[in-house]
C-alpha positions as CSV (number, residue, x, y, z in Angstrom):
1,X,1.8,43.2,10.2
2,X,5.9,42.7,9.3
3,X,6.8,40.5,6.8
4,X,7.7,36.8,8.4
5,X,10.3,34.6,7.2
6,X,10.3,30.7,7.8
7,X,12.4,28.3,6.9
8,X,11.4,25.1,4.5
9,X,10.9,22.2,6.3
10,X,14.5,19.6,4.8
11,X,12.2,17.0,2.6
12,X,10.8,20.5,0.8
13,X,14.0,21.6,-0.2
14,X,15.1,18.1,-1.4
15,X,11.8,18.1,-3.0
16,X,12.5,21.8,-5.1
17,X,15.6,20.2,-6.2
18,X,14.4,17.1,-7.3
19,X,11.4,18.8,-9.2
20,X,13.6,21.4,-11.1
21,X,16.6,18.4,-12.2
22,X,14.6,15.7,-13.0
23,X,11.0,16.7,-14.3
24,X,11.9,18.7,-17.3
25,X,10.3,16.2,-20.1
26,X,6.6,16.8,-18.4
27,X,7.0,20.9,-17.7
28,X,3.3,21.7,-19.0
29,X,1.7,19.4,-16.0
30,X,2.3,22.3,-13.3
31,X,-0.6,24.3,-14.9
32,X,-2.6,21.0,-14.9
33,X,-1.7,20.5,-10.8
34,X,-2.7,24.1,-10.0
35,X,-5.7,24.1,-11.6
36,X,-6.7,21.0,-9.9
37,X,-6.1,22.3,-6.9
38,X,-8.1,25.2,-7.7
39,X,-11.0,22.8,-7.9
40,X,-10.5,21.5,-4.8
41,X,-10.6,24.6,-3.3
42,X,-13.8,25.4,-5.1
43,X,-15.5,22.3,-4.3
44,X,-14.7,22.4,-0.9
45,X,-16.6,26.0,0.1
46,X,-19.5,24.7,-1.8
47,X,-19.5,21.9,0.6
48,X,-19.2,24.4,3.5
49,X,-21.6,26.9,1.8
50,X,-24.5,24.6,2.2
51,X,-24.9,24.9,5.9
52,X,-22.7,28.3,6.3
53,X,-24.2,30.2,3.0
54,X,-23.1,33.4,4.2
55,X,-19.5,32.1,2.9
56,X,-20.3,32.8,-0.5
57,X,-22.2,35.5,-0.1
58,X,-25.7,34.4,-2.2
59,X,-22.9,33.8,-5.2
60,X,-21.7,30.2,-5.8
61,X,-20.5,31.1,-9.2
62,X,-17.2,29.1,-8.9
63,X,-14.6,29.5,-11.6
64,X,-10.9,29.6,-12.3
65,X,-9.0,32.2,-13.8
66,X,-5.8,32.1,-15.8
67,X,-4.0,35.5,-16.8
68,X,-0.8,36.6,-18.1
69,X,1.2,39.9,-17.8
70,X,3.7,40.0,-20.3
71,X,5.1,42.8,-18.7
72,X,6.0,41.4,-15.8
73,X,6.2,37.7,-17.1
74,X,3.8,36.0,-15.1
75,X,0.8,33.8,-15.3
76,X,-1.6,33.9,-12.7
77,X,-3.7,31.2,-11.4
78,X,-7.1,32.8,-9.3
79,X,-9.7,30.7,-7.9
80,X,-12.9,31.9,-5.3
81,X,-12.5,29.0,-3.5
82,X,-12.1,28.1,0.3
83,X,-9.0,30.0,0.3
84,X,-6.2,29.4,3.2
85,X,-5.5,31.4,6.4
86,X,-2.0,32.6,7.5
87,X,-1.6,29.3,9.3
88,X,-3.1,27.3,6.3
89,X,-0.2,28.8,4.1
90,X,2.4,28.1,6.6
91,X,1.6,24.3,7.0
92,X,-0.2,23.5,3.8
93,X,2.8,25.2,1.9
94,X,6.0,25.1,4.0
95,X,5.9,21.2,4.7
96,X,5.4,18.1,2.8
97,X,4.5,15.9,6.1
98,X,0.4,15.5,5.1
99,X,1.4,14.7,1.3
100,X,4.7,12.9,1.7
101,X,7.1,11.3,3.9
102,X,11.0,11.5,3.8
103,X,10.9,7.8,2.6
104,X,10.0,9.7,-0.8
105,X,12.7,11.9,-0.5
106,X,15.2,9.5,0.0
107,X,13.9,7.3,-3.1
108,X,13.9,9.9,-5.2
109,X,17.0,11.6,-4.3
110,X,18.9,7.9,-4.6
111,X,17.4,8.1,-8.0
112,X,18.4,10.7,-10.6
113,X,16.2,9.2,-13.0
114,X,13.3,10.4,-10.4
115,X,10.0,10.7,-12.6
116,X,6.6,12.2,-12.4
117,X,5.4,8.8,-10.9
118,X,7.2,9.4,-7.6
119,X,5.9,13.3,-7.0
120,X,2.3,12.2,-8.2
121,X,2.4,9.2,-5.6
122,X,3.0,11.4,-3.1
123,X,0.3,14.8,-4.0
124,X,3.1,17.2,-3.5
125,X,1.9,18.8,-7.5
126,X,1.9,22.0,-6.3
127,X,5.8,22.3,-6.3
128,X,6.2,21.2,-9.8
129,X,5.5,24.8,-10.3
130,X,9.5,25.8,-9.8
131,X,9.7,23.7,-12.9
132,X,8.9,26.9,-15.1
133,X,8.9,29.7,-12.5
134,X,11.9,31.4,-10.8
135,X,9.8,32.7,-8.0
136,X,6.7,32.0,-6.5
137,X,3.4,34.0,-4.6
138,X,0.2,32.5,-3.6
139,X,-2.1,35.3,-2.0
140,X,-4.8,33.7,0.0
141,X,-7.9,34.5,2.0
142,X,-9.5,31.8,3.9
143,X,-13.5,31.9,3.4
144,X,-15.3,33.4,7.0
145,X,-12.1,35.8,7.5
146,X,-11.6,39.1,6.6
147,X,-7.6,39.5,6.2
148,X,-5.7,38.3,3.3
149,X,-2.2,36.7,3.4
150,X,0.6,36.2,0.8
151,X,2.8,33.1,0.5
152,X,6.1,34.4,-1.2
153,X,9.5,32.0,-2.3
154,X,12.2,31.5,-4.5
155,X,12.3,28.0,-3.9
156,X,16.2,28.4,-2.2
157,X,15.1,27.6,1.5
158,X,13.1,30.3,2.8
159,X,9.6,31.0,2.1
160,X,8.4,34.8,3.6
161,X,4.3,35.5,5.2
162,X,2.4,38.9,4.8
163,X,-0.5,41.0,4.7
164,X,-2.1,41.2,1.6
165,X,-5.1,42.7,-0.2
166,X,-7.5,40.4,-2.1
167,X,-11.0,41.1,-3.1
168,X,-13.4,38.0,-1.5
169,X,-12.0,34.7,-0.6
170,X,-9.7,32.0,-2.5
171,X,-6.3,31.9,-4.0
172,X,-4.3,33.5,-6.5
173,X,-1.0,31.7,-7.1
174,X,1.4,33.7,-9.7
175,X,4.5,32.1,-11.2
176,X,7.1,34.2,-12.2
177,X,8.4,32.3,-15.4
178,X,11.6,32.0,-16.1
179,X,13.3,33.3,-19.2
180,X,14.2,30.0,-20.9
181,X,10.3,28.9,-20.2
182,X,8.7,32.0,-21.9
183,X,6.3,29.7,-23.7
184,X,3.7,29.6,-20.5
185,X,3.4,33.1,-21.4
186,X,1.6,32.5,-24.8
187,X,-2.4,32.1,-25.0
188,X,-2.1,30.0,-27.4
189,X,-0.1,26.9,-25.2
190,X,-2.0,28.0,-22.4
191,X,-5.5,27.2,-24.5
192,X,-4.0,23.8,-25.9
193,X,-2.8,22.7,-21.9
194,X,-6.1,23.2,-20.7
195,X,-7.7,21.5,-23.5
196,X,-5.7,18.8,-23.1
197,X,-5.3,18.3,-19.2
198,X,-8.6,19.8,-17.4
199,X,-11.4,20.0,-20.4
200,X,-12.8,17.5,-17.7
201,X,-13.1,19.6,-14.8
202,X,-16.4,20.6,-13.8
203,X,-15.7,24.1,-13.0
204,X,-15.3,26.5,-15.7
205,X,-11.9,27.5,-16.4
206,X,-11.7,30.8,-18.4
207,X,-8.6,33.1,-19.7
208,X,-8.6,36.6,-18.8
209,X,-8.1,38.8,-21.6
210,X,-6.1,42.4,-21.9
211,X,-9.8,43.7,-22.5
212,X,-11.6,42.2,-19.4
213,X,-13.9,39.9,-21.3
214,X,-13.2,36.1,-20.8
215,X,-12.8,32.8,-22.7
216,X,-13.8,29.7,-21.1
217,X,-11.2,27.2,-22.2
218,X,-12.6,24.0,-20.9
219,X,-15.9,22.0,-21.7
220,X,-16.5,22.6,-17.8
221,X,-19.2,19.5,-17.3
222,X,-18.3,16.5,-14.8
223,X,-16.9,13.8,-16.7
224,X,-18.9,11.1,-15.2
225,X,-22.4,12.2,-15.9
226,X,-21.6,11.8,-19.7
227,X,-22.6,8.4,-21.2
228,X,-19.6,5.9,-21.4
229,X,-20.2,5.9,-25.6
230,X,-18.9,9.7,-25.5
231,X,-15.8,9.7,-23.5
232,X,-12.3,8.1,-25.1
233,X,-9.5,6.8,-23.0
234,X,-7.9,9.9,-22.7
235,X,-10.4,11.8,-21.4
236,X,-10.6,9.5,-18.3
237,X,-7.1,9.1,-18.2
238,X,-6.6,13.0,-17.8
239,X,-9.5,13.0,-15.6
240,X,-8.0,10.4,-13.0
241,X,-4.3,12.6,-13.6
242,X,-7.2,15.6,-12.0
243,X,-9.2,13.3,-9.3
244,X,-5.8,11.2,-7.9
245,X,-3.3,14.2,-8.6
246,X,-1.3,10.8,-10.5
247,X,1.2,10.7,-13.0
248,X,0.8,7.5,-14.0
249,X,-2.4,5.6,-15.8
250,X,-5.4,3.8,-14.6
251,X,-4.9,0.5,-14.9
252,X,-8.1,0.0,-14.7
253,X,-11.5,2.3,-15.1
254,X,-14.8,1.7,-13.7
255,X,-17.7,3.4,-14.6
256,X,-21.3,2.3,-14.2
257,X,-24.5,4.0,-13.3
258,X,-26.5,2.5,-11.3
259,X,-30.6,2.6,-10.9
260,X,-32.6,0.7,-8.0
261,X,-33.1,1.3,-4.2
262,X,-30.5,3.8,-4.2
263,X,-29.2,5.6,-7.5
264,X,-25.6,6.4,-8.6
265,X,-22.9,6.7,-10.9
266,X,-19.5,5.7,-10.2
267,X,-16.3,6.5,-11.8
268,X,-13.5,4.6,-10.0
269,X,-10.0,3.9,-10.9
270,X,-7.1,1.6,-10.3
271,X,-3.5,2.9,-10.5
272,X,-0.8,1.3,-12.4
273,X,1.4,2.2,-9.5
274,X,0.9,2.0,-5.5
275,X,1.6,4.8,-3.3
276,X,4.6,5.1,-0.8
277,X,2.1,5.6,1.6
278,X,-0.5,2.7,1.5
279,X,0.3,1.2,4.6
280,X,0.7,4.2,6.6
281,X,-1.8,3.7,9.5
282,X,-3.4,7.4,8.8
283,X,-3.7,6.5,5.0
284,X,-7.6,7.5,4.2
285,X,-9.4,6.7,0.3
286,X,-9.2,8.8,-2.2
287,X,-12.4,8.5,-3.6
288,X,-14.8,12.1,-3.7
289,X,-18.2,12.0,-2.7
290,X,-20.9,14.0,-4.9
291,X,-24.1,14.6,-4.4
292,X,-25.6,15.8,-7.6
293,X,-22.7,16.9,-8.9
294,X,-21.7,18.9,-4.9
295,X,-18.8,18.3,-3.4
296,X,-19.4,16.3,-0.4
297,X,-16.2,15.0,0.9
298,X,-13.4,13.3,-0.2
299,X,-12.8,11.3,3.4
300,X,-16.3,9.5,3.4
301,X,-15.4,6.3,5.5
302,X,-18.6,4.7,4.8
303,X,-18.2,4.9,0.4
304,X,-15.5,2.0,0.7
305,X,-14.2,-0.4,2.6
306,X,-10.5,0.6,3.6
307,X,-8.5,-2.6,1.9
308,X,-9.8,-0.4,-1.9
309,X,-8.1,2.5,-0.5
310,X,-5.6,2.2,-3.6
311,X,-8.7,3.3,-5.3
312,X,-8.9,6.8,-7.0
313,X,-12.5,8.0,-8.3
314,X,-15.9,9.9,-7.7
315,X,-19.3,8.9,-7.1
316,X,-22.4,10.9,-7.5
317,X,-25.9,10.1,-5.7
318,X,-29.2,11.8,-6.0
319,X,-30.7,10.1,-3.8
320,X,-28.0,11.5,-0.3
321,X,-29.7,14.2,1.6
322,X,-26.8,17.6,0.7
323,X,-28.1,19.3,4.7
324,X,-26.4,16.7,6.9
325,X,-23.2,16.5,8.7
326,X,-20.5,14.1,7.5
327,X,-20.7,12.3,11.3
328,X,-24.5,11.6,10.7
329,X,-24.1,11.0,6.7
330,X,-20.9,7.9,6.9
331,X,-24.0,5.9,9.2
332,X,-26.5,6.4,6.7
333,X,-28.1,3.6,5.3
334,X,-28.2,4.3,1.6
335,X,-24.5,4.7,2.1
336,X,-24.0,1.4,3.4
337,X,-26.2,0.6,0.1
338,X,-23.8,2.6,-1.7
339,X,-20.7,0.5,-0.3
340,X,-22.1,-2.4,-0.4
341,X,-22.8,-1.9,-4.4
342,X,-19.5,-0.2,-5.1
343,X,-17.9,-3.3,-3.4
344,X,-19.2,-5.9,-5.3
345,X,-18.6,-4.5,-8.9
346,X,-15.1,-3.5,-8.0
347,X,-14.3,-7.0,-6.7
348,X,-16.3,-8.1,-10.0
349,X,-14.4,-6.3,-12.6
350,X,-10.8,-7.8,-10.9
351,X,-12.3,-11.5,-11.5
352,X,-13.1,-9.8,-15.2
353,X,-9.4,-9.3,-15.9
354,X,-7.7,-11.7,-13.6
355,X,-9.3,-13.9,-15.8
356,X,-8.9,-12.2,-19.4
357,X,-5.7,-11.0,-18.9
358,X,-3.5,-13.1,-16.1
359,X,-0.6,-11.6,-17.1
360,X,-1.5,-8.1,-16.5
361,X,-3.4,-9.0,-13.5
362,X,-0.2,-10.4,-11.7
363,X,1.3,-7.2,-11.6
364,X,-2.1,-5.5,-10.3
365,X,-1.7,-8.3,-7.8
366,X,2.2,-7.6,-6.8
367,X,1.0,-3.7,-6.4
368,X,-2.1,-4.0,-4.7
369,X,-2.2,-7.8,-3.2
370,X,-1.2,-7.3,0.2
371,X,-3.8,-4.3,1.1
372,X,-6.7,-6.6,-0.9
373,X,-5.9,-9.3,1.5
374,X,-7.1,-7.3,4.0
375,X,-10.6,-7.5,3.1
376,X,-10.4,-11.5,3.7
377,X,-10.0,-10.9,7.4
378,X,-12.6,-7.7,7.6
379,X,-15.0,-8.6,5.2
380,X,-16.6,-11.6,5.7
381,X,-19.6,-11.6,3.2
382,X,-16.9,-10.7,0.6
383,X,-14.5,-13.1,1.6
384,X,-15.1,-15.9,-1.0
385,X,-14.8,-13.4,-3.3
386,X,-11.5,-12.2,-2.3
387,X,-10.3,-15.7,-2.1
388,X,-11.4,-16.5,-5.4
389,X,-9.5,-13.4,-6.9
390,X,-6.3,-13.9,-4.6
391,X,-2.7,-15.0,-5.4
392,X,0.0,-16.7,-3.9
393,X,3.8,-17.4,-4.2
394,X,4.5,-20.9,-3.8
395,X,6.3,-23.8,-4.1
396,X,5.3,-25.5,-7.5
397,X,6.4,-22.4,-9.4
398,X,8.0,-19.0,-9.7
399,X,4.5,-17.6,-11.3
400,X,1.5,-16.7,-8.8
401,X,-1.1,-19.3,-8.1
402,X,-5.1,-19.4,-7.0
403,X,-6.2,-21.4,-4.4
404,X,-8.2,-23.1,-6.9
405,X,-5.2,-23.9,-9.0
406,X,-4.0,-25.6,-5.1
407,X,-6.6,-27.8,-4.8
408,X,-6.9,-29.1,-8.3
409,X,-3.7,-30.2,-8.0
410,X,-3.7,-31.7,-4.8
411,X,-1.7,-35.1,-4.0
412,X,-3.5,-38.1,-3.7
413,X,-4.2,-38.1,0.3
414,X,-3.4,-34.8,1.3
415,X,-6.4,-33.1,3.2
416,X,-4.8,-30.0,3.4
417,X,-3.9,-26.4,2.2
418,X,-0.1,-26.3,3.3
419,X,1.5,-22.8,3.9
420,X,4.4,-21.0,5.4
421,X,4.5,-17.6,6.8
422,X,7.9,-15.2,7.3
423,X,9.1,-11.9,6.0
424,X,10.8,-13.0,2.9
425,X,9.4,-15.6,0.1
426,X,13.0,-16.5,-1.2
427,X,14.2,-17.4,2.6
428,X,10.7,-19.1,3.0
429,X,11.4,-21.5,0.1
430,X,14.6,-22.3,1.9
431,X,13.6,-23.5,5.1
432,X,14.0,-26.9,6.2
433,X,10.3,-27.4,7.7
434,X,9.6,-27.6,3.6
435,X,12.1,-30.1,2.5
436,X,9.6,-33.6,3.3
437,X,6.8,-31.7,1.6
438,X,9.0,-30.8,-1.6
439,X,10.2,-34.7,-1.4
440,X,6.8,-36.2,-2.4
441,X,6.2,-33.0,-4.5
442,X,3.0,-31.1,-2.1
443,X,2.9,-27.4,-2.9
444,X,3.2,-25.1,0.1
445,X,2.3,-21.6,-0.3
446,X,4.6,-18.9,0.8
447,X,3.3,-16.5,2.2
448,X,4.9,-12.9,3.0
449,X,2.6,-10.4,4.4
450,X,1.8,-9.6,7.7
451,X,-1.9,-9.8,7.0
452,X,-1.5,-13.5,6.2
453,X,-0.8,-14.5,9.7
454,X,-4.4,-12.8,10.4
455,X,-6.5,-14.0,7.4
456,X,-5.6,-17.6,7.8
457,X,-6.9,-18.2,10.6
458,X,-10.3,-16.1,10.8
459,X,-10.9,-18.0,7.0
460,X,-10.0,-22.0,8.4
461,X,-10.7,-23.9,5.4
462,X,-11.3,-23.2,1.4
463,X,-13.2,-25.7,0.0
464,X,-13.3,-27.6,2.8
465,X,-9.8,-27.7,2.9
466,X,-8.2,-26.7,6.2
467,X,-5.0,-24.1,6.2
468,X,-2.3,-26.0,8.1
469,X,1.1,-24.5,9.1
470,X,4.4,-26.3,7.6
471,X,6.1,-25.2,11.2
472,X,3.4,-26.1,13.4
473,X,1.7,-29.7,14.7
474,X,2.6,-32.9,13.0
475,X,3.3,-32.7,8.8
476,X,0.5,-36.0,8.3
477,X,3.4,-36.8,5.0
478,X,2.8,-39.9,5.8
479,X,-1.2,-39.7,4.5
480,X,0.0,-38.7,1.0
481,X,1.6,-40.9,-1.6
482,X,3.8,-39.3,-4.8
483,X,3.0,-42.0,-7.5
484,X,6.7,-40.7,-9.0
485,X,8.1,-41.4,-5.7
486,X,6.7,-43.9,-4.1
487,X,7.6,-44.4,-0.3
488,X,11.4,-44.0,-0.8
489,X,11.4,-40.8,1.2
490,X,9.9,-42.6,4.1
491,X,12.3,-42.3,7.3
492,X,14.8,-45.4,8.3
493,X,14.5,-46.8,11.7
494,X,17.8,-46.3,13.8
495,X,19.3,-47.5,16.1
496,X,19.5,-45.6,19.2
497,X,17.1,-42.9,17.9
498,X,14.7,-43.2,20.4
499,X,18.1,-43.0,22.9
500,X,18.7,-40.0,21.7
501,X,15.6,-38.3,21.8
502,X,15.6,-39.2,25.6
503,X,19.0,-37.5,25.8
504,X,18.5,-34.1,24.1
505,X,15.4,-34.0,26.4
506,X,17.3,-34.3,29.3
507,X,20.1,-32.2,28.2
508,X,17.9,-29.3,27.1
509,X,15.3,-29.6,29.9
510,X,12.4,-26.7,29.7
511,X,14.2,-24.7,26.4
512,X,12.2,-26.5,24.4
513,X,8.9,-28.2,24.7
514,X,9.6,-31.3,23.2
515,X,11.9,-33.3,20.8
516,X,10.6,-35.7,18.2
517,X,11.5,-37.7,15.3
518,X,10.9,-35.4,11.6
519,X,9.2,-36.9,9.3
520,X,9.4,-33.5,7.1
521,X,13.2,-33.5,7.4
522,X,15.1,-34.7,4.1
523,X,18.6,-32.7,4.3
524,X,18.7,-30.5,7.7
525,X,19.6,-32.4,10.6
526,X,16.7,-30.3,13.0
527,X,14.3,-27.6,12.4
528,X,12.0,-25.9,15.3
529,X,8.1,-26.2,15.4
530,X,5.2,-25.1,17.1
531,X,2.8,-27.7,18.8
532,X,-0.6,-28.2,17.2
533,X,-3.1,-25.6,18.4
534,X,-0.2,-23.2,19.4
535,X,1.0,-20.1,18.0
536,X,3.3,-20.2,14.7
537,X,6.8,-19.6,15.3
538,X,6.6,-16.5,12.9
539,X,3.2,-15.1,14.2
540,X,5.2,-14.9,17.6
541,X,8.1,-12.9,16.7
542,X,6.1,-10.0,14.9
543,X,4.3,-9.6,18.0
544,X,7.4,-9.6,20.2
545,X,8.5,-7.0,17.5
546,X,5.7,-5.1,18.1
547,X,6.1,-5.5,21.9
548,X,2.4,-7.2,22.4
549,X,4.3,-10.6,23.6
550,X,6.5,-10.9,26.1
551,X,9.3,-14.5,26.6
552,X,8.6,-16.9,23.7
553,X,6.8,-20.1,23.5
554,X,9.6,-23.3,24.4
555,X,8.9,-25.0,20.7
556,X,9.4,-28.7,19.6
557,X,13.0,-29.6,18.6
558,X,13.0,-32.6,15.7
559,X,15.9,-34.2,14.3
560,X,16.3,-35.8,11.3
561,X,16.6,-39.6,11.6
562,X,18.5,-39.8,8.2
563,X,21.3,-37.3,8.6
564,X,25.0,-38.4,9.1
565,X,25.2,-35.7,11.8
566,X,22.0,-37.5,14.0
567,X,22.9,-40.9,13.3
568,X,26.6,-40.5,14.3
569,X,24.8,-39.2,17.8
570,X,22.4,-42.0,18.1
571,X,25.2,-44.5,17.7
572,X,27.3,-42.5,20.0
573,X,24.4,-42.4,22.7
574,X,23.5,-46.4,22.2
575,X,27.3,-46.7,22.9
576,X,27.3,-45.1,26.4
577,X,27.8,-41.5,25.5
578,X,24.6,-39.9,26.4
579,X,25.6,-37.9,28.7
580,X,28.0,-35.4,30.1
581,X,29.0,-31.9,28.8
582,X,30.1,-33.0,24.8
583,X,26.2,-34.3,24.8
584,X,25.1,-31.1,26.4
585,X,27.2,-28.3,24.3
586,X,25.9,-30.6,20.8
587,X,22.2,-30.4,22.2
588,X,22.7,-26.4,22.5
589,X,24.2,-26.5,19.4
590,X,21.7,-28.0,17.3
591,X,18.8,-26.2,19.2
592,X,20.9,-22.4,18.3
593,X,21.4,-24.2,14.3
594,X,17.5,-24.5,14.3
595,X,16.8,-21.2,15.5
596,X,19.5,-19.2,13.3
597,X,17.3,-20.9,10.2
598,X,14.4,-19.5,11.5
599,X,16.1,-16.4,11.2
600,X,16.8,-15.8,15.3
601,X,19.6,-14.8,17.3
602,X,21.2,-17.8,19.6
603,X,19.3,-17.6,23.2
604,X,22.1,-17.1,24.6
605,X,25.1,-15.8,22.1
606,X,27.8,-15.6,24.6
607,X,27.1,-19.5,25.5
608,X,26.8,-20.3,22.0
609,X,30.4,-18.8,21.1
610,X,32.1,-20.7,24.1
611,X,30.4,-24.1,22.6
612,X,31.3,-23.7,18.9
613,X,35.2,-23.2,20.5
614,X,35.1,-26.1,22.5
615,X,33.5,-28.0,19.3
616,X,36.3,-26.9,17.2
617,X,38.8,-27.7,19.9
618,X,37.1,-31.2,20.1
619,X,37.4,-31.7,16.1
620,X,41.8,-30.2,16.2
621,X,43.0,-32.7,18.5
């Protein structure tokens, strides 16, 4: 067959770029990403070699092989693993859309400070190898085929396909070094990278010498079948660098065995950094599944619940049957033993730190809070749990608070958990529906995420404290006494305010459900709220966002009795001016005010434009 050329896909030649100008303080990790990959690849055709043995042939001795020709100044990186078809070198090699998205380009372009952080978040290792090479072949042969294919680039935008020769299946990638990088050609920093970066991997890694024999360079036993006594931080820090393809460092490590019904070791990890892809909706765990030490899967639904999918890790059962399909294995019970398990000791060791380290734990909590949250809504007999370890934005500080912290400082009187949901905590803190509860000093948490508007109602109450809405159904300030304040926030009585309220109705008619006298307005003349039992005001617009809702809800209109701008129109109206088009353009007016705060367009911007020009008119002459 002719030699094919294809074109890079855009975000891989951004990518090239950015590898070669801004990774050149970590060069040596290239041999580290290749030879995890060569693991993977291992790992995987023993997977497929337990129910299709003929794949291996009656062999199974997996290993990886480094080797150098001076000569011709590469280093080669072999593995007899699954290996990749023609297709498999195309996709897997010419595009970065399974590993990355162009949201990472974009970053990391915008950046020219880009580091090893951003490439590990986003698994695209393998192309940190134009770090030290020039040019680039990987020849493949997928496991179960017969011909063999070879991946050839220069990293310049073209990549080329061909027929190749290799003896049995798996991967040989060569790097052709460049001149100024002629170190990756000496034994010697070849021995100390593999030392240093993959002693941890379970498959022996060994260095071809000019004589045939081999040296195996790495200790080549799985890192989490050793007793916690005998490993140091680095070794599990290189270890999740292998496992998560990361850059960064665990924040956290887990790593327990566990003996009882069912029996197994976990190794789990918690990044320092999230991933630009946690919320994507095809985002799976990263977390491998062993079965004495085989490779089961790495995309086991059933080992976690999806709101740890920041979680990097293995764990390794005994007790899983190895001759079952993944389908029939995610529903077995001893997994759902498994989960259940894993679950509880991950939520477990968070409480550990939230509570011996605050500090640290805010920033886990800023990284990873918004995907935990999840789990309040799915996972109800780990909800209280959740709760417990949660934090919030809020009103009585800049810091992050616990529900716990809430209640114990709780006004006397108040019976509820106040909150307020929107896209942005600094406009949240700003909007008028908060400025009667910051009068008599009651925090209101601000909440951010989209989960929130999910959670809060599926959970009802914490310590038998109901969640109530700021923006919906009546505030209850009145219930609640500030012993600093006393009653001096309480609204005045006047005149013609009850006048009024009779003439917005009329003059707005069915835009808005209802108007009524604010008691949780200090400073804005009117704010918009949802009746009680009704569906919050920001609830509704992510759905019509989303295009599940169709016309909005008509909401509740108050006014603040206290403001210069509502009293001048009560004493207007109790003076005969209640009606007529003035009334009716100020009515409009004040209804477009309350939903611009709320972050909304005017219903009806060309009517709103016309009225503000007649109001200024009114005010010139």
């Amino acid at each position: 067959m002719t030699k094919e050329t294809f074109t890079f896909q855009a975000e891989v030649s951004k990518l090239l770029d950015i590898v070669a100008r801004s990774l050149y303080s970590h060069k040596e990790i290239f041999l580290r990403e290749l030879i995890s990959n060569a693991s993977d690849a291992c790992d995987k055709l023993r997977y497929r070699a337990l129910t299709e043995p003929d794949l291996i042939g009656g062999g199974g001795d997996f290993k990886i092989t480094l080797s150098v020709d001076s000569k011709a100044k590469t280093l080669s990186i072999a593995d007899n693993g699954i290996g990749m078809s023609r297709d498999d070198l195309a996709e897997t090699l010419g595009t970065i859309a399974k590993s990355g998205t162009q949201a990472f380009v974009e970053m990391a372009s915008a950046d020219k400070d880009a580091d090893m952080s951003l490439i590990g978040q986003f698994g695209v290792g393998f192309y940190s190898s134009f770090m030290v090479a020039d040019r680039v072949e990987v020849i493949s042969r997928s496991a179960g085929e017969e011909k063999s294919w070879k991946w050839s680039t220069d990293g310049l935008g073209e990549f080329t396909i061909e027929e190749a020769t290799r003896d049995g299946c798996g991967t040989t990638v060569i790097l052709y070094i460049k001149k100024e990088d002629k170190e990756y050609l000496d034994d010697t920093r070849i021995r100390h990278i593999v030392k240093s970066h993959s002693d941890h991997i379970g498959i022996p890694v060994v260095m071809a010498g000019k004589d045939g024999a081999e040296e195996t360079l790495n200790a080549a036993s799985a890192l989490w079948t050793l007793p916690k006594k005998d490993i140091d931080a680095d070794a599990y820090k290189e270890f999740y660098h292998h496992i998560g393809h990361a850059f960064d460092d665990p924040w956290l490590t887990i790593h327990n065995v566990v003996e009882g019904v069912v029996n197994y070791t976990n190794l789990l990890f918690v990044p320092s950094s999230p991933p630009f892809d946690l919320f994507t909706p095809e985002r799976k765990g990263h977390v491998k599944l062993y079965v004495n030490r085989v490779f089961i899967t790495d995309d086991c639904e059933g080992l976690l619940p999806s709101y740890l999918r920041f979680l990097h890790g293995v764990v390794d059962s005994p007790d899983l049957p190895l001759n079952i399909s993944r389908e029939v294995f995610q529903h077995d019970p001893r997994l759902t033993k498994i989960m259940s398990g894993l679950t509880k000791r991950v939520l477990g060791e968070l409480k550990k730190k939230a509570e011996k380290a605050p500090e640290e734990y805010i920033a886990f909590w800023d990284n990873f809070g918004a995907v935990l949250k999840e789990g309040i809504y799915e996972d109800q007999p780990n909800r209280e749990r959740i709760l417990e370890i949660a934090r919030f934005k809020s009103t009585a500080s800049d810091g992050q608070r616990s529900l716990a912290d809430y209640v114990a400082d709780m006004k006397d009187g108040q019976e509820s958990i106040y909150y307020i949901t929107g896209d942005d905590t600094g406009q949240l803190a700003a909007s008028p529906q908060l400025e009667g509860f910051r009068s008599k000093g009651i925090e209101v948490l601000l909440l951010s995420d989209p989960i929130d508007e999910f959670w809060l109602p599926a959970v009802g109450s914490h310590q038998d404290k109901p969640f109530k809405s700021v923006t919906r159904g009546t505030a209850d300030l009145d219930k609640v006494t500030d012993k600093d304040k006393g009653d001096k926030n309480k609204p005045k009585k006047t005149a013609g305010m009850d006048e009024l309220v009779a003439a917005l109705k009329i003059a707005l008619g069915d835009a808005v459900k209802d108007v009524q006298v604010s008691e949780r307005l200090t400073e804005s003349p009117v704010c918009l709220v949802s009746g009680e039992g009704e569906m919050d005001i920001h609830l509704e617009r992510m759905l019509k966002q989303h295009k599940q809702l169709g016309t909005s809800t008509p909401r509740i209109l108050e006014i603040n009795p206290d403001h210069d701008l509502i009293v001048g129109l009560a004493n207007s109206v109790k003076d005969g001016g209640g009606t007529g088009d003035a009334l009716k353009d100020t009515a409009f007016m004040l209804l477009d005010q309350a939903r611009i705060v709320e972050g909304e367009a005017p219903s009806d911007p060309a009517a709103f434009a016309r009225r503000l020009s007649a109001m200024m008119e009114r005010g010139l002459a």
